[in-house]
C-alpha positions in Angstrom: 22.2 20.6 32.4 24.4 18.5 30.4 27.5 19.7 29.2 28.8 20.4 26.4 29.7 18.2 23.8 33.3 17.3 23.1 34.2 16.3 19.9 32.2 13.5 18.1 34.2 11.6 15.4 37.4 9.8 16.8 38.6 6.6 15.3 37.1 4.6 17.6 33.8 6.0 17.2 30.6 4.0 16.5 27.7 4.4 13.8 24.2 3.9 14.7 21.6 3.5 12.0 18.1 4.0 13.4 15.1 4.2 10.8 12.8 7.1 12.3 9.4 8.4 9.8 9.6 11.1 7.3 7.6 13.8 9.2 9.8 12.9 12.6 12.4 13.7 10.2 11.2 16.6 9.2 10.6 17.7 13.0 13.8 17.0 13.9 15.7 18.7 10.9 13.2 22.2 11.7 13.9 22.0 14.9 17.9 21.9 14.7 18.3 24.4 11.9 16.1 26.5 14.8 18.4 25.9 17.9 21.3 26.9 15.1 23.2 23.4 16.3 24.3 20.2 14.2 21.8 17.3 13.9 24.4 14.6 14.5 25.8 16.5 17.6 21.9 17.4 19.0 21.9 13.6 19.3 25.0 12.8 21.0 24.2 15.5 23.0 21.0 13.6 24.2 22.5 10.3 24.2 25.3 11.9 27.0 22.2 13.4 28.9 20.1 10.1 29.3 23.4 8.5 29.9 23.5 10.7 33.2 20.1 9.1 34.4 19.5 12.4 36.0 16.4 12.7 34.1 12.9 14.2 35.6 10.9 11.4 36.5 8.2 12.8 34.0 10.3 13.0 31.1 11.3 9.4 32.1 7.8 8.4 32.2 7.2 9.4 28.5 10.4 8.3 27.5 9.3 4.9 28.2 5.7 5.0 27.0 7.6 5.9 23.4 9.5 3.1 23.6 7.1 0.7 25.0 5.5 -2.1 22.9 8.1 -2.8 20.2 7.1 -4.3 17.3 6.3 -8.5 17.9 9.1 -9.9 15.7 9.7 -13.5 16.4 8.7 -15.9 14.0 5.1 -15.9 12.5 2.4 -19.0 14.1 0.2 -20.5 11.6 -3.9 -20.3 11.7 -5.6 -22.0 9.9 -9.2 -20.6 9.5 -12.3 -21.5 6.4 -15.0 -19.5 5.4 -17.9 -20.0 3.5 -17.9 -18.9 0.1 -19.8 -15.7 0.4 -17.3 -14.8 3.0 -14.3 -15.6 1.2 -15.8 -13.8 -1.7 -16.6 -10.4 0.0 -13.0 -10.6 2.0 -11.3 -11.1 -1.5 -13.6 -8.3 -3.1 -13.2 -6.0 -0.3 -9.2 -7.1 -0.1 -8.9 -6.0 -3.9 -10.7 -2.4 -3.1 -8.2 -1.7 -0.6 -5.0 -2.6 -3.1 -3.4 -5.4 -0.4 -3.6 -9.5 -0.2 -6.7 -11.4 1.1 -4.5 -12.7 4.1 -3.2 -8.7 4.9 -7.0 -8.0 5.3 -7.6 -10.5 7.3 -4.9 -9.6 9.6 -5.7 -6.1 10.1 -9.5 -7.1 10.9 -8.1 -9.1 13.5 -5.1 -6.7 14.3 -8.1 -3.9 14.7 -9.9 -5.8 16.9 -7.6 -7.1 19.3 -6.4 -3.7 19.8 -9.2 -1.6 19.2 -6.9 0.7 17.0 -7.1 1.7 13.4 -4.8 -0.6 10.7 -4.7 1.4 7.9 -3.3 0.3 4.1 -0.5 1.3 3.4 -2.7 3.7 0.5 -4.3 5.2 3.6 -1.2 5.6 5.7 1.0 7.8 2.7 -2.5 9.7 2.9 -2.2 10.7 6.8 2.0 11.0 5.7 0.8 13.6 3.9 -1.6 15.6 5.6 0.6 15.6 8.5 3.1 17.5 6.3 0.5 19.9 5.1 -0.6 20.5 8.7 2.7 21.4 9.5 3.5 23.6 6.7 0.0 25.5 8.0 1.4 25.3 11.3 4.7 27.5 10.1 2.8 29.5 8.3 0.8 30.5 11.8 3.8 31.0 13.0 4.9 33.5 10.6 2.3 35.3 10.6 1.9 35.6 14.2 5.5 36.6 14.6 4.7 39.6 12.3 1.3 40.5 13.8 3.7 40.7 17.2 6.1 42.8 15.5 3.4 44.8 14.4 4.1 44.1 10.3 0.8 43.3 10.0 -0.6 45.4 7.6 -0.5 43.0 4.6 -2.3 40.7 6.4 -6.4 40.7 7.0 -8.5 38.5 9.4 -10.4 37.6 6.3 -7.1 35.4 5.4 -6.2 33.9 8.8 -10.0 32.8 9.1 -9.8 31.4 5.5 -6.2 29.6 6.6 -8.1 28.8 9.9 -10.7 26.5 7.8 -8.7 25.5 6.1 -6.8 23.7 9.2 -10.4 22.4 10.2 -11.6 21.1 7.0 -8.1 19.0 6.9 -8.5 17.5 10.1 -11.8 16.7 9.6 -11.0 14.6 6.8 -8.5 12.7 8.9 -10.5 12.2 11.4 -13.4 10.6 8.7 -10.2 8.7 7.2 -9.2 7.4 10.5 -13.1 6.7 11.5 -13.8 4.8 8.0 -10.2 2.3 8.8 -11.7 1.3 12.0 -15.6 0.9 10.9 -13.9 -0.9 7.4 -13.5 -4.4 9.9 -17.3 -4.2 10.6 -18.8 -7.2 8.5 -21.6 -5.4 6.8 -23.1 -7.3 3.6 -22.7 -5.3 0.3 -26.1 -6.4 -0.7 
């Protein structure tokens, strides 16, 4: 177990800026305010404990596979590519339906076949954003209520409205899953006519 951590601002200590996304955020702020402990010293708590490279090999293994496959930033290579009119005109038609640039849609076709993955507008991606939010205020709520029904404090609360909560849960996965289904069948070239 590591120990504990000594003090964390000297003079001589260094900033690291690291952009994370909101509902990570969120995780990692629950989570804290749980363990009772400071979110800045949680992390240099970590950094001390993989500095100690006496990690188990599994949690090794899936701290590499998150940071595997870093974003490709070096510079951008130029394709040129024409289309026929009727092509140009459904990529601009259907470019305009989902809010982003001709060339962006033409990207994310290519992006989604190359790696077989979903490439979702930026529309669709504040949609999941959100759902993942609402799925884990449900998931608190579980929690809650679970924690009284163990206490035995359950007398306010009926099966009737953990089955409705319960559907709830189902019915907003299900439209994620549609959501995440349409972004990958959206590259199929299938004539509007």
């Amino acid at each position: 177990m590591p120990r504990k951590a000594s003090i964390g601002a000297t003079r001589d200590s260094a900033v690291y800026r690291v952009r994370i996304p909101a509902d990570l955020k969120s995780e990692w702020e629950a989570h804290c305010e749980k363990k009772g402990c400071s979110q800045h010293g949680m992390i240099r708590a970590l950094m001390r404990y993989a500095i100690q490279d006496e990690l188990p090999p599994e949690v090794k293994e899936w701290i590499s596979g998150q940071i595997a496959g870093e974003p490709d930033e070096g510079p951008k290579q130029r394709f040129e590519v024409r289309f026929t009119p009727s092509e140009h005109h459904e990529i601009v038609a259907r470019s305009e339906a989902e809010a982003c640039s001709p060339q962006r849609w033409v990207i994310n076709c290519v992006r989604a076949s190359l790696t077989n993955q979903p490439q979702f507008t930026m529309e669709a991606t504040k949609a999941l954003w959100d759902s993942s939010g609402q799925l884990r205020s449900i998931g608190r709520n579980l929690n809650q209520i679970a924690k009284k029904l163990n206490e035995g404090i359950g007398e306010g609360l009926s099966a009737k409205e953990i089955k409705r909560l319960s559907d709830y849960i189902y019915s907003h996965t299900e439209a994620v899953s549609k959501l995440q289904d349409a972004s990958l069948s959206r590259w199929k070239i299938v004539s509007a006519s």
